[in-house]
Backbone bond lengths (Angstrom), bond angles and torsions (degrees), N, CA, C in turn:
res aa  C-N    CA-C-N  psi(-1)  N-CA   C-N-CA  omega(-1)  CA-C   N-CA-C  phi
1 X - - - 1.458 - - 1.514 108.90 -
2 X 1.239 128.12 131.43 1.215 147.54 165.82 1.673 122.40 -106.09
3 X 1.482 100.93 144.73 1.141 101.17 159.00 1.716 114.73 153.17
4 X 1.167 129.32 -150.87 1.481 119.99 172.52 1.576 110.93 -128.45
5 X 1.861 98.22 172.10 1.857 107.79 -171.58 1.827 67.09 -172.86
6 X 1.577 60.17 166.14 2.463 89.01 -175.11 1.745 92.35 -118.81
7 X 1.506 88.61 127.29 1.697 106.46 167.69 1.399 89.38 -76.62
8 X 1.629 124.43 143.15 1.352 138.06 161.82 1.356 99.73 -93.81
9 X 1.257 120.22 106.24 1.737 104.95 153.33 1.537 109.44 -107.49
10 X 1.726 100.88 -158.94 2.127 110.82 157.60 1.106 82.92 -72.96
11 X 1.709 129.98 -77.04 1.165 138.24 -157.86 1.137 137.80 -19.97
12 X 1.796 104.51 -83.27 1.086 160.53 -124.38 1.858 96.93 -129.25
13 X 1.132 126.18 127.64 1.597 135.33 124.11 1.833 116.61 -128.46
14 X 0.685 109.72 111.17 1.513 123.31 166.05 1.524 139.41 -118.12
15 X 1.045 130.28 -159.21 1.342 130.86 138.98 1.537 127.98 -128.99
16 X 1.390 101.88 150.01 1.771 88.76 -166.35 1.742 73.61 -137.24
17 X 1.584 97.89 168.76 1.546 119.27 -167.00 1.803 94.85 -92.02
18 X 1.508 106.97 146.88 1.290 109.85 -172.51 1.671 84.18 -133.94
19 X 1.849 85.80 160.92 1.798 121.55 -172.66 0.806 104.17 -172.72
20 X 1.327 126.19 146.86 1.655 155.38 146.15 1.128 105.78 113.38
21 X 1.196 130.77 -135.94 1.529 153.55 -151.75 1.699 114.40 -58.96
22 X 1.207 108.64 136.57 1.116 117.81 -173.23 1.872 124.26 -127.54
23 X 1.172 124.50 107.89 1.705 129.05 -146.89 1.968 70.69 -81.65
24 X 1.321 92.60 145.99 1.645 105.08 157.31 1.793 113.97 -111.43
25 X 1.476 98.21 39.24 2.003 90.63 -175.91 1.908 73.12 -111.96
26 X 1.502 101.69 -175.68 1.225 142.19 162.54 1.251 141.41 -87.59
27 X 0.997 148.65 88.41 1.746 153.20 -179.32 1.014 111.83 136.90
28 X 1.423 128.92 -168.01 1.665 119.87 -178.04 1.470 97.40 -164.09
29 X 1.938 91.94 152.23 1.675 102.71 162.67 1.096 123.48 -36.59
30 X 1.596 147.53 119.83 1.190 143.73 147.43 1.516 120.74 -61.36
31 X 0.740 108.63 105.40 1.967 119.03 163.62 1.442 112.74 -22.53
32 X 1.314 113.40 121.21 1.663 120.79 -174.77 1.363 115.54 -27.89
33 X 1.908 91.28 -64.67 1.407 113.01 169.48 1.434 145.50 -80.78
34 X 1.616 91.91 0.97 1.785 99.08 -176.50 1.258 107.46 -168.84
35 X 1.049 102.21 119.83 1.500 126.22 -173.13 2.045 114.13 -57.42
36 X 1.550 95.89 64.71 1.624 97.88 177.47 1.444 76.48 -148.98
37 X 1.798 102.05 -173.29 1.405 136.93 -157.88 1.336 96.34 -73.02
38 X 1.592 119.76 133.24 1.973 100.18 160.83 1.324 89.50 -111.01
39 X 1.497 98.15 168.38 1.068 123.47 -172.67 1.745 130.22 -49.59
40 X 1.726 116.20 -9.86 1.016 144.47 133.26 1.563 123.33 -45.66
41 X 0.985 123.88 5.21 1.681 117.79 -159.67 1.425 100.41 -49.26
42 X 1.236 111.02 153.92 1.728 111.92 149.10 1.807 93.95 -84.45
43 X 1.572 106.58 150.66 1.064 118.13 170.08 1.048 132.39 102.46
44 X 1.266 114.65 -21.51 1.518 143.73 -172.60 1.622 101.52 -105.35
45 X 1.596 117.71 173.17 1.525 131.68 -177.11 1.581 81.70 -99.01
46 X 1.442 125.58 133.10 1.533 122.80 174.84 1.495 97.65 -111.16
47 X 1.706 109.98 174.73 1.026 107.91 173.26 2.086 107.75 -99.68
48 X 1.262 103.26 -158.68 1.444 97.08 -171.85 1.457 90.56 -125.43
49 X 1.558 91.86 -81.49 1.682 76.03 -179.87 2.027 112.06 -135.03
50 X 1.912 101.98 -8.41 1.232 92.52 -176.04 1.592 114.04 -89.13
51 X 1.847 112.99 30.68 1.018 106.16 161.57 0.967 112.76 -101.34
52 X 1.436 134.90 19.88 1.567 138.78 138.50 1.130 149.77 -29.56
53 X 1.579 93.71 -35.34 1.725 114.46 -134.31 1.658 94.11 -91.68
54 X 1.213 115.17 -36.94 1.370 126.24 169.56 1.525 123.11 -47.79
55 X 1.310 97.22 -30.11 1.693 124.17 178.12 1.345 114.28 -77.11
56 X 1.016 126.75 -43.64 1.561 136.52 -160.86 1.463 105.38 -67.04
57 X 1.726 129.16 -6.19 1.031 88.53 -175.95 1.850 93.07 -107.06
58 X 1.295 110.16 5.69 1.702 104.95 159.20 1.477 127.75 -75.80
59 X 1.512 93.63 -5.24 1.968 86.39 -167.57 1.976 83.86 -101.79
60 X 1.307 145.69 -3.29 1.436 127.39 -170.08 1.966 94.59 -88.22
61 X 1.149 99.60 151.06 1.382 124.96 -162.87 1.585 107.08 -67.24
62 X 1.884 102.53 -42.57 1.816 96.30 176.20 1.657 108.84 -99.08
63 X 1.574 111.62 54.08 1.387 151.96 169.28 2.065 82.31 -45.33
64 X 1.571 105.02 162.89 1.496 102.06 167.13 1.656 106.78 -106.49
65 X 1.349 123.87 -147.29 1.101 105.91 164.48 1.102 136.73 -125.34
66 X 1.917 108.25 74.69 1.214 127.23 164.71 1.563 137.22 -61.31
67 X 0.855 88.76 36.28 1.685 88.04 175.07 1.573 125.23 -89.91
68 X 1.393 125.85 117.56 1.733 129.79 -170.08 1.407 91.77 -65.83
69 X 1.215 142.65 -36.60 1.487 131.51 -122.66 2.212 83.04 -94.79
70 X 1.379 133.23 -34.80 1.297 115.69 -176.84 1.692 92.38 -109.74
71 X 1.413 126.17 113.35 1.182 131.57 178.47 1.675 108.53 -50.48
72 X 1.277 113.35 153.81 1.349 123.44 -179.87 1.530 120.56 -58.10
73 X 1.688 119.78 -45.41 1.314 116.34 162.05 1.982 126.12 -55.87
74 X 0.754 89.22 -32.46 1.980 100.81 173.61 1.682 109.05 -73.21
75 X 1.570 93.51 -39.90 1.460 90.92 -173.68 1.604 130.08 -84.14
76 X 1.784 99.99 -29.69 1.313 108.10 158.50 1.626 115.35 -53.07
77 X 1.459 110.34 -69.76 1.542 108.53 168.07 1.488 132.99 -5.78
78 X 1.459 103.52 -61.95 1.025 124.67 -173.28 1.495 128.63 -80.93
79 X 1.873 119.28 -37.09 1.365 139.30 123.18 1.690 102.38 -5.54
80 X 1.255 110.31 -93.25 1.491 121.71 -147.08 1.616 99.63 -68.22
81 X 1.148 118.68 -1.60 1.711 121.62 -166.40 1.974 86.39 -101.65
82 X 0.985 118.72 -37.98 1.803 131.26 -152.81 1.522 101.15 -73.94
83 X 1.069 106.45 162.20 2.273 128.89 168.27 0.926 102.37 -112.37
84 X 1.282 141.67 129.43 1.117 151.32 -166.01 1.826 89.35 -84.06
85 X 1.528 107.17 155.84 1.662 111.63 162.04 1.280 106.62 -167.74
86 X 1.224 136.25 164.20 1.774 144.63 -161.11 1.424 102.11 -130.62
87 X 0.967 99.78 131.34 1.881 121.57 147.59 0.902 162.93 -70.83
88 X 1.635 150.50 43.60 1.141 128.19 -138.52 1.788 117.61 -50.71
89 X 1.204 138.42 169.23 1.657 137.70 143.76 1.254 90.90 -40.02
90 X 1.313 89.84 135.46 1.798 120.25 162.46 1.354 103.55 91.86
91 X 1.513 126.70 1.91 1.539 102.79 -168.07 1.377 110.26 -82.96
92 X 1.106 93.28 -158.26 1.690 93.33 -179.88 1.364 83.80 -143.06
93 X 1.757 109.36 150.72 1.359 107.75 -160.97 2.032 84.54 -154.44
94 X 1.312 120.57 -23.38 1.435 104.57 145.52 1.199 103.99 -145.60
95 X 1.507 121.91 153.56 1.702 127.08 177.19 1.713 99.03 -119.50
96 X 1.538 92.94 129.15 1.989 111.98 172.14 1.744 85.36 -42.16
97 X 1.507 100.99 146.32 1.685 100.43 148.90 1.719 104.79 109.58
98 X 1.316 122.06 -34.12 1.151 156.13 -124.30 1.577 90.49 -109.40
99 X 1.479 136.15 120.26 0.939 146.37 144.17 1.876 141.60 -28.68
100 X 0.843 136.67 34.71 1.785 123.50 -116.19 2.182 97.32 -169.85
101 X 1.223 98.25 120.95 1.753 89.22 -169.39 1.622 93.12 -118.05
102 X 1.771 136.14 5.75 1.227 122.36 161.20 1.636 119.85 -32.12
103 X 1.220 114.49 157.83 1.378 134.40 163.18 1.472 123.11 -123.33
104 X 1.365 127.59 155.08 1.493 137.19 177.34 1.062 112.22 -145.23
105 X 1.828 106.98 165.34 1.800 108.80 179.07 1.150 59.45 -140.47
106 X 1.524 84.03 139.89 1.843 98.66 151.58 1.485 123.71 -90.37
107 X 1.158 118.23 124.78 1.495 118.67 174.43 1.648 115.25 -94.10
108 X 1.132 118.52 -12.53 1.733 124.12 177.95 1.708 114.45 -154.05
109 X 1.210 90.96 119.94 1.605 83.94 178.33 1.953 108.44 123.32
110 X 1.265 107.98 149.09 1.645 124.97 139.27 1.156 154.87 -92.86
111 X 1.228 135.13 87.64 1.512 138.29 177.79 1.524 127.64 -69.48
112 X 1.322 120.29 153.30 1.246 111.36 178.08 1.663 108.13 -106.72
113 X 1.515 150.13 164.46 1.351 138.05 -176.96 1.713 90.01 -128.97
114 X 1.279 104.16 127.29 1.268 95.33 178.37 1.631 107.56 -137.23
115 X 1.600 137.60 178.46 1.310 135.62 175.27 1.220 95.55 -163.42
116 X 1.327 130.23 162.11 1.481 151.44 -86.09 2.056 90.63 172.15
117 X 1.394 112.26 93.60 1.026 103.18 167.07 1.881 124.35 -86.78
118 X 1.313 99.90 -173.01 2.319 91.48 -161.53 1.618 98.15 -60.36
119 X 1.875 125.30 -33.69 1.359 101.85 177.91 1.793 117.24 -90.14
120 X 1.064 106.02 53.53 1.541 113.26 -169.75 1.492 118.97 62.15
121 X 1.276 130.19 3.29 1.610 115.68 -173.81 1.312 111.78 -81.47
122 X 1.594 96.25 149.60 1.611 98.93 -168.77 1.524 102.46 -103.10
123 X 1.602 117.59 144.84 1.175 115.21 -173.31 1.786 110.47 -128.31
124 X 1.220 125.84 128.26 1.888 108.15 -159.05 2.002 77.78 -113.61
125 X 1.836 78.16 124.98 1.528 114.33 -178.33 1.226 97.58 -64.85
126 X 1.740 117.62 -77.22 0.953 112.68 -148.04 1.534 105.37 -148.92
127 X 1.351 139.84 -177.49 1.237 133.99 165.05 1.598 106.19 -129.81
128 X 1.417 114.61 122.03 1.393 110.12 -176.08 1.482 116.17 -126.21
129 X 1.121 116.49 147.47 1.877 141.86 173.39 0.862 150.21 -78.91
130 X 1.168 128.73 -178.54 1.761 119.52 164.40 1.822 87.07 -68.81
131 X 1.686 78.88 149.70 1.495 109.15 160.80 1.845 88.43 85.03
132 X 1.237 102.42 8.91 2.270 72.44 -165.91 1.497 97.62 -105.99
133 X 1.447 129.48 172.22 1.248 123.75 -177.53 1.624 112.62 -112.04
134 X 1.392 120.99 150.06 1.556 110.19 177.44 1.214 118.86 -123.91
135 X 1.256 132.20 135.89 1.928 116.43 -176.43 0.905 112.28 112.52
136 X 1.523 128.97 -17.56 1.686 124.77 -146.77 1.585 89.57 -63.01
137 X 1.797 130.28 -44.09 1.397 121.37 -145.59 1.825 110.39 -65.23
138 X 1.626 101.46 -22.44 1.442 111.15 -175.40 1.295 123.71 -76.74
139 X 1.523 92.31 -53.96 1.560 109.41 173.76 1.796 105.31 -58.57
140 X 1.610 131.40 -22.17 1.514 109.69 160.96 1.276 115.37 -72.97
141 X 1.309 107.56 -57.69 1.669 113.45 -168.92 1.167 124.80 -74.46
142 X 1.322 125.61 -19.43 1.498 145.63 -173.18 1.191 117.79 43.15
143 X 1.620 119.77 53.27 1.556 171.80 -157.34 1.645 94.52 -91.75
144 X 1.261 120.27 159.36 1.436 114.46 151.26 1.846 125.30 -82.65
145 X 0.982 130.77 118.52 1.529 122.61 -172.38 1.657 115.17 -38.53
146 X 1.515 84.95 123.37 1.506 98.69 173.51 1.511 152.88 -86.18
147 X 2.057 81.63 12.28 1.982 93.52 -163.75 1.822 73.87 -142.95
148 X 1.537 103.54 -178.03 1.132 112.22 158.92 1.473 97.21 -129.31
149 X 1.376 108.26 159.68 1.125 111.58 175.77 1.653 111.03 -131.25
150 X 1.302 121.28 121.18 1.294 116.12 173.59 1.650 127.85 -136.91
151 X 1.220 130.53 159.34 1.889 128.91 -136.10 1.779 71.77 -90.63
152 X 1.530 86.38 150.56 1.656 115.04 169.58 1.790 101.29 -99.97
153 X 1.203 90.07 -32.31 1.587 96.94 179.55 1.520 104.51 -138.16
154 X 1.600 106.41 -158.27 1.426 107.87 174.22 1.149 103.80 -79.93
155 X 1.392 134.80 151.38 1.391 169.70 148.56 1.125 128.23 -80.33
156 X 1.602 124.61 121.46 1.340 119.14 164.48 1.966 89.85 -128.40
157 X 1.278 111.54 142.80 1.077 125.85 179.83 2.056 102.80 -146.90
158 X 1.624 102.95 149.23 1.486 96.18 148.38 1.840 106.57 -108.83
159 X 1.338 87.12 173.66 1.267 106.71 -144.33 1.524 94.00 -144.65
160 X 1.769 122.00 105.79 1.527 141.75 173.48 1.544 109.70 -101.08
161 X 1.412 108.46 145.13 1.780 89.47 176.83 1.564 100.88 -106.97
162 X 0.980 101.56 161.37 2.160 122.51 -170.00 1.523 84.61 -46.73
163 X 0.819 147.82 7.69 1.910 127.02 167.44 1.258 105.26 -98.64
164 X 1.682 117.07 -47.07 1.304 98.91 -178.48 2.054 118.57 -88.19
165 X 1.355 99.08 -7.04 1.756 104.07 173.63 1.541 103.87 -66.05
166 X 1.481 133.58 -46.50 1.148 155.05 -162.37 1.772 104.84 -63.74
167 X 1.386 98.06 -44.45 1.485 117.41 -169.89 1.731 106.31 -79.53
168 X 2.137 114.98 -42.98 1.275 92.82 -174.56 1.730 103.11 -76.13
169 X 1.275 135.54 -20.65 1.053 148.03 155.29 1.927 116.28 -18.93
170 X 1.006 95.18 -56.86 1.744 110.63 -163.53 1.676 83.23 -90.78
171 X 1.136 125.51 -63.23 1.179 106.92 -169.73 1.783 124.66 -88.90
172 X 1.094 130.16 24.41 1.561 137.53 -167.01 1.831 100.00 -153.39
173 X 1.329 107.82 68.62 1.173 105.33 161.23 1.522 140.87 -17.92
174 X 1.589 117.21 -55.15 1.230 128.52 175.91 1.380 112.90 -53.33
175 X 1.609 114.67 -47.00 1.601 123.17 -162.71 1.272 91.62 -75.01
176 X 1.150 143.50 -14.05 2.108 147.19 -127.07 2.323 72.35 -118.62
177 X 1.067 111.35 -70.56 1.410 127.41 175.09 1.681 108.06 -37.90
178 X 1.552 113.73 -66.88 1.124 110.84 -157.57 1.700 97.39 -69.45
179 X 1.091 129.63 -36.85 1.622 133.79 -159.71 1.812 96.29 -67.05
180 X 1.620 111.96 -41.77 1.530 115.33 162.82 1.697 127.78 -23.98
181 X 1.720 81.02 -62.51 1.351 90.88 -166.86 1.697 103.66 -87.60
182 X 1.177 122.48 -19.32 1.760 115.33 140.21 1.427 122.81 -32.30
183 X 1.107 107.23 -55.99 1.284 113.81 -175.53 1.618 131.81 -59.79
184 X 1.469 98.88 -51.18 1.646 126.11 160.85 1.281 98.55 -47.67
185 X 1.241 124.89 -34.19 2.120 102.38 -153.86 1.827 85.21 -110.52
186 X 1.137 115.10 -9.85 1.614 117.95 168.67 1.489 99.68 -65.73
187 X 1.404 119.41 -41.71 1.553 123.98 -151.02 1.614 95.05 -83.59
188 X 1.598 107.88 -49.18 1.669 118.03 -171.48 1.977 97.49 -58.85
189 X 1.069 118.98 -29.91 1.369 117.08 -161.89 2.105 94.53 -85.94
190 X 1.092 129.00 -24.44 1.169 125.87 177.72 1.507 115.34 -73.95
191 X 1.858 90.99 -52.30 1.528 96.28 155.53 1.520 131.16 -21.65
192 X 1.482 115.63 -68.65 1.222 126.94 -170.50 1.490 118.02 -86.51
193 X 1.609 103.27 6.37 1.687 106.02 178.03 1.885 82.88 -86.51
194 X 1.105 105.09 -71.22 1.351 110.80 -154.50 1.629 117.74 -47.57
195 X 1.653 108.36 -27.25 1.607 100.79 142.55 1.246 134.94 -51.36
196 X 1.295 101.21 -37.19 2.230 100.02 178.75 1.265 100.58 -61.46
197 X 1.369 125.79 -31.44 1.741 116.14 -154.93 1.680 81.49 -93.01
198 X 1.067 133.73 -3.58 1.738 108.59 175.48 1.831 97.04 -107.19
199 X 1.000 93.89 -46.76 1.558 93.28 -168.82 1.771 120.72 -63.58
200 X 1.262 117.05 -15.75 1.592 119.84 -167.59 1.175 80.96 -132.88
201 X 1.723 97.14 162.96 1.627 130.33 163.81 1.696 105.26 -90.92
202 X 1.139 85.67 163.83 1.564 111.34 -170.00 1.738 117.43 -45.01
203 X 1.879 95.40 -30.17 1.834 94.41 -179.92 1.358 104.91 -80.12
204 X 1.642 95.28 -54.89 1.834 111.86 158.69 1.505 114.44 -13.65
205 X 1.149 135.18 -54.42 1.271 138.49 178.96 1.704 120.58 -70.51
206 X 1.573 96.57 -46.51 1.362 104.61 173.86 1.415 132.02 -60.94
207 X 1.062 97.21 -49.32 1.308 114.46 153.30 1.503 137.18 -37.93
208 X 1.374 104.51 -50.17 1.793 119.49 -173.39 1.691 88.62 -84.79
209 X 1.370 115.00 -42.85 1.555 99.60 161.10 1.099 142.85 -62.66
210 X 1.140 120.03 -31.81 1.641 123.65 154.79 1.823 114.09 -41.30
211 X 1.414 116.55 -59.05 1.060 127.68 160.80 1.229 128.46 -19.31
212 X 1.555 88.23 -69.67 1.866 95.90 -177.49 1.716 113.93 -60.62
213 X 1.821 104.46 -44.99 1.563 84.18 -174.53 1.229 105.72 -69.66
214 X 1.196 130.98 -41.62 1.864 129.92 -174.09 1.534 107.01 -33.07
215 X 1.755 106.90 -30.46 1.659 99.70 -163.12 1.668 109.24 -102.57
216 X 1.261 102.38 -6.53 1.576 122.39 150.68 1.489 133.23 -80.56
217 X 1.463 113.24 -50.11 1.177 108.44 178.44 1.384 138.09 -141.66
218 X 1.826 90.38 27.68 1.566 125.77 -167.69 1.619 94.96 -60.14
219 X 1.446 122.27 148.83 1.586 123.63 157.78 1.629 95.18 -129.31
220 X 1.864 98.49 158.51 1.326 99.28 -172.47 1.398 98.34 -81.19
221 X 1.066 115.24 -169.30 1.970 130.39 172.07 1.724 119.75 179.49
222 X 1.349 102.71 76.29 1.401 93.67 -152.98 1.729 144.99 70.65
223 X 1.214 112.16 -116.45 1.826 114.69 173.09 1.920 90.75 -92.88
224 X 1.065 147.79 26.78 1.469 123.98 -177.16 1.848 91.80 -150.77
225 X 1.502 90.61 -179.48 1.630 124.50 177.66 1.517 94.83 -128.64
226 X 1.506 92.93 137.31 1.519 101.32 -171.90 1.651 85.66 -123.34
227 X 1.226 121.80 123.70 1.718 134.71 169.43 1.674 100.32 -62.23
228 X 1.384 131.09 113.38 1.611 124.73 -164.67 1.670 90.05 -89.28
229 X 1.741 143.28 16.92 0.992 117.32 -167.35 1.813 100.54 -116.28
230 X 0.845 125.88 132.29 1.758 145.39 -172.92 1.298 104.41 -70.92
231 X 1.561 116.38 60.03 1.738 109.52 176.89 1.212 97.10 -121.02
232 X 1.257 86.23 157.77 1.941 110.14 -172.27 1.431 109.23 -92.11
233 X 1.379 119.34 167.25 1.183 104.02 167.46 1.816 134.55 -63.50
234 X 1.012 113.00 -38.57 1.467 140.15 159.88 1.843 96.33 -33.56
235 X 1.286 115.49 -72.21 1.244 127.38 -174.88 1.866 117.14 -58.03
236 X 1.139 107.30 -22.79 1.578 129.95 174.67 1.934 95.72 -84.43
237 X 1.372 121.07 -35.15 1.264 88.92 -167.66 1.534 100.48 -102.02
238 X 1.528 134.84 -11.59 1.076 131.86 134.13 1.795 114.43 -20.15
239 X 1.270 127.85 -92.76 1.030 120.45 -167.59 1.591 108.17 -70.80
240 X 1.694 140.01 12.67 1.458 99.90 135.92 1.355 110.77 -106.87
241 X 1.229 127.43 30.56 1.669 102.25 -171.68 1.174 113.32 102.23
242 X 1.490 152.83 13.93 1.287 133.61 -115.90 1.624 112.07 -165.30
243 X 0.905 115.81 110.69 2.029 108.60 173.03 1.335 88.21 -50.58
244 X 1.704 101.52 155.09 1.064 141.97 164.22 1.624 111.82 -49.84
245 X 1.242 106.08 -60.73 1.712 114.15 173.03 1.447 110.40 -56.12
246 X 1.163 133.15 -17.57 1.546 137.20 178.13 1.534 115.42 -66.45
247 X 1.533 100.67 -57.59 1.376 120.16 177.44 1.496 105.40 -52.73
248 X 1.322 100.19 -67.00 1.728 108.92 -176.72 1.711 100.35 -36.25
249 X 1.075 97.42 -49.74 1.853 94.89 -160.78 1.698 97.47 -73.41
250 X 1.329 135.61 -3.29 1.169 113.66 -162.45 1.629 92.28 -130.29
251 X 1.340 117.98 -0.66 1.524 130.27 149.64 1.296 108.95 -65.49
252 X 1.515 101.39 -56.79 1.559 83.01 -176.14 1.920 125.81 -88.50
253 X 1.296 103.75 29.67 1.229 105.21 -155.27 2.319 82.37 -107.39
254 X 1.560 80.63 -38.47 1.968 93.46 -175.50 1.555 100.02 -62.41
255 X 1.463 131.82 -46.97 1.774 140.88 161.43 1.095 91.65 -21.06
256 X 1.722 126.00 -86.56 1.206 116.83 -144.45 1.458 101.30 -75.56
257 X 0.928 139.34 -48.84 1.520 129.47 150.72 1.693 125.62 8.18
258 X 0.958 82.59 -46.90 1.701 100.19 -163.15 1.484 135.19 77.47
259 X 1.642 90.20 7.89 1.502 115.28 167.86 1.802 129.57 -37.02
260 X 1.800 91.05 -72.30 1.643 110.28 -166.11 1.659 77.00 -114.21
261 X 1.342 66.41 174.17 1.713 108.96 160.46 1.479 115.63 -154.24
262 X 1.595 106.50 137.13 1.721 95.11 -160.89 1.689 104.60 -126.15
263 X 1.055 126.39 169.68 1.368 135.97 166.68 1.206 124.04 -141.87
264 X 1.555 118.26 -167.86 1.308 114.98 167.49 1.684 131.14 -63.74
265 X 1.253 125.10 82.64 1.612 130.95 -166.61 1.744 99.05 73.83
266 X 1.448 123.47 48.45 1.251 132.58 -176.29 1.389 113.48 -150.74
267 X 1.720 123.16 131.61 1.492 107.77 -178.18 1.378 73.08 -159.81
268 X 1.651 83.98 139.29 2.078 101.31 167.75 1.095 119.65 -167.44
269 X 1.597 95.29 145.70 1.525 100.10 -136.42 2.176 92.54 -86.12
270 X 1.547 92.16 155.98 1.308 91.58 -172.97 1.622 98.32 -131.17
271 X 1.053 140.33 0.89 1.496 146.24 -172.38 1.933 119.17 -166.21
272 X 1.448 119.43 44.31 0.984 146.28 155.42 1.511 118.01 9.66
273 X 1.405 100.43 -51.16 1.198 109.41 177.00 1.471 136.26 -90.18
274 X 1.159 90.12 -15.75 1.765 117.31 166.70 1.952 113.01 -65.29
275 X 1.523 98.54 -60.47 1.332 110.10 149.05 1.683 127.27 -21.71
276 X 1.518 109.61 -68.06 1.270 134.05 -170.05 1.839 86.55 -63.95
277 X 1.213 144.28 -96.22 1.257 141.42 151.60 1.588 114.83 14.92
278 X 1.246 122.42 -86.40 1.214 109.27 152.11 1.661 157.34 -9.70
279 X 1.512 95.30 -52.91 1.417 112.14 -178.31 1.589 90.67 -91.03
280 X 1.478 137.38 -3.36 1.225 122.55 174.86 1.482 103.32 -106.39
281 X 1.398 120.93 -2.74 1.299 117.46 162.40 1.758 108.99 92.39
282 X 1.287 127.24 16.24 0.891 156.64 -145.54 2.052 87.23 -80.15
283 X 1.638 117.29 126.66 1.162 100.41 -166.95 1.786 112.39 -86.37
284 X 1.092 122.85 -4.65 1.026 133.38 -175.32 1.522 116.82 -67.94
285 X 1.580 107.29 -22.45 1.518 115.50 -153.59 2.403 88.14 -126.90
286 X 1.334 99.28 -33.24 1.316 102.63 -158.00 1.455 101.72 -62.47
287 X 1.827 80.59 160.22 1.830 99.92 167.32 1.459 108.10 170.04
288 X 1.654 92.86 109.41 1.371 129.71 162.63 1.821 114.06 -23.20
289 X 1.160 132.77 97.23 1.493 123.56 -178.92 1.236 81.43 -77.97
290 X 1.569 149.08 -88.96 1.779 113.88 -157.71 1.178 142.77 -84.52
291 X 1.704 108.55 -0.74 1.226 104.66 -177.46 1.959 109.78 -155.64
292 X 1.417 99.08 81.51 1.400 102.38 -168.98 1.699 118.21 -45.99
293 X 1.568 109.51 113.01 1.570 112.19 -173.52 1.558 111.92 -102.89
294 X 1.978 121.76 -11.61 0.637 121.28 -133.36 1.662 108.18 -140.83
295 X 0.995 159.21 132.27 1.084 139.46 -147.91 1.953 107.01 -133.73
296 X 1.647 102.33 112.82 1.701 108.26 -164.51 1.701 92.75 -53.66
């Protein structure tokens, strides 16, 4: 079977070529970040894995700087204003708490954004790219930073300080506009996290997350999807909401599945559609990592 469907990402909307398998239920995965079909739908002909292949060259690290989410006029602006500087993995490149109104685009590399609620839990905001911007909220308000942000890999970013972001701002209308409407689809995308954490259970989540990065930053490799992003488990239950022991149990619940396959800071997907099933809660496939409601 041939034919086309639109990956929903932040990123990313496109079309990529679909084949194989076809769910005979009704409704579909909703997109982490946006409330349409992912490329998982129930209902639809999905692909397996060579609707990847189109993808792979957004998920590699010396990626250019395609990113939709900071429009090209804001971002040039802001480019030609910046110092370039590098990262190793692991750095830390802003800390919550932290005094400091600089800004960056990243031009190479992945970061994770994370914050630290009052009883210490860590919660991962967001994962950001080439082309995306970091700081903007400080560098307006001149606030103390409210996320940390640190490299998944190496990093090259430039790097403007809040006098001159403030300045192309006040004086370059368009970029003053486009950073707005950054902002709005930053806000709509929080929006629709904080529905997953009411509306789904804990696998439910894991699951539709697996999804989303696969449809962001999945590469093919033969029969599988390899997730190109280096998170731990700890770091997986951060970004759904989730103890650590949850994930584990609902990692290993997708194994016997025949879903994933996981490693050290490695998960790839091996049955896509099983997944897709899952994140719809489907009772045949489900299971509660904390609180079994449901009976396989």
């Amino acid at each position: 079977m041939s034919g086309e469907i639109h990956c929903c990402s932040v990123h990313y909307a496109r079309k990529l070529p679909r084949r194989g398998i076809r769910l005979r239920s009704t409704g579909g995965v909703q997109c982490l970040h946006h409330q349409r079909k992912l490329l998982f739908g129930r209902g639809c002909a999905i692909g397996t894995f060579s609707a990847f292949a189109d993808n792979e060259r957004h998920s590699r690290e010396d990626c250019t700087l395609d990113s939709e989410e900071v429009p090209n006029d804001c971002r040039t602006a802001l480019l030609a204003a910046g110092i370039r500087r590098r990262w190793a993995a692991g750095s830390v490149l802003m800390r919550e708490g932290e005094l400091s109104d600089f800004v960056m685009v990243i031009e190479i590399g992945r970061v994770k954004v994370t914050s630290s609620t009052a009883s210490g839990k860590q919660v991962l905001l967001a994962i950001r790219g080439p082309g995306d911007l970091l700081g903007e909220f400080s560098a307006i308000d001149t606030r103390v930073r409210s996320a940390t942000v640190v490299a998944l890999s190496s990093v090259t970013a430039k790097v403007l300080s809040g006098t001159d972001f403030r300045a192309i701002l006040t004086n370059n209308g368009r970029a003053a506009f486009s950073l707005l409407r950054m902002i709005v689809n930053r806000a709509r995308e929080a929006d629709a996290q904080r529905l997953e954490y009411g509306a789904y259970t804990v696998t439910e989540r894991i699951a539709r997350l697996l999804l989303d990065y696969a449809g962001r930053y999945g590469q093919t490799d033969a029969d599988r999807v390899i997730i190109t992003l280096p998170l731990t488990q700890t770091e997986l239950a951060h970004a759904a909401g989730a103890s650590r022991e949850a994930v584990a149990k609902t990692l290993r619940r997708l194994r016997d599945l025949g879903a994933v396959r996981t490693g050290r800071r490695r998960i790839e997907l091996l049955r896509p559609q099983v997944l897709a099933e899952v994140a719809e809660g489907l009772p045949s496939v489900y299971s509660d990592a904390d609180e079994p409601r449901r009976s396989l």
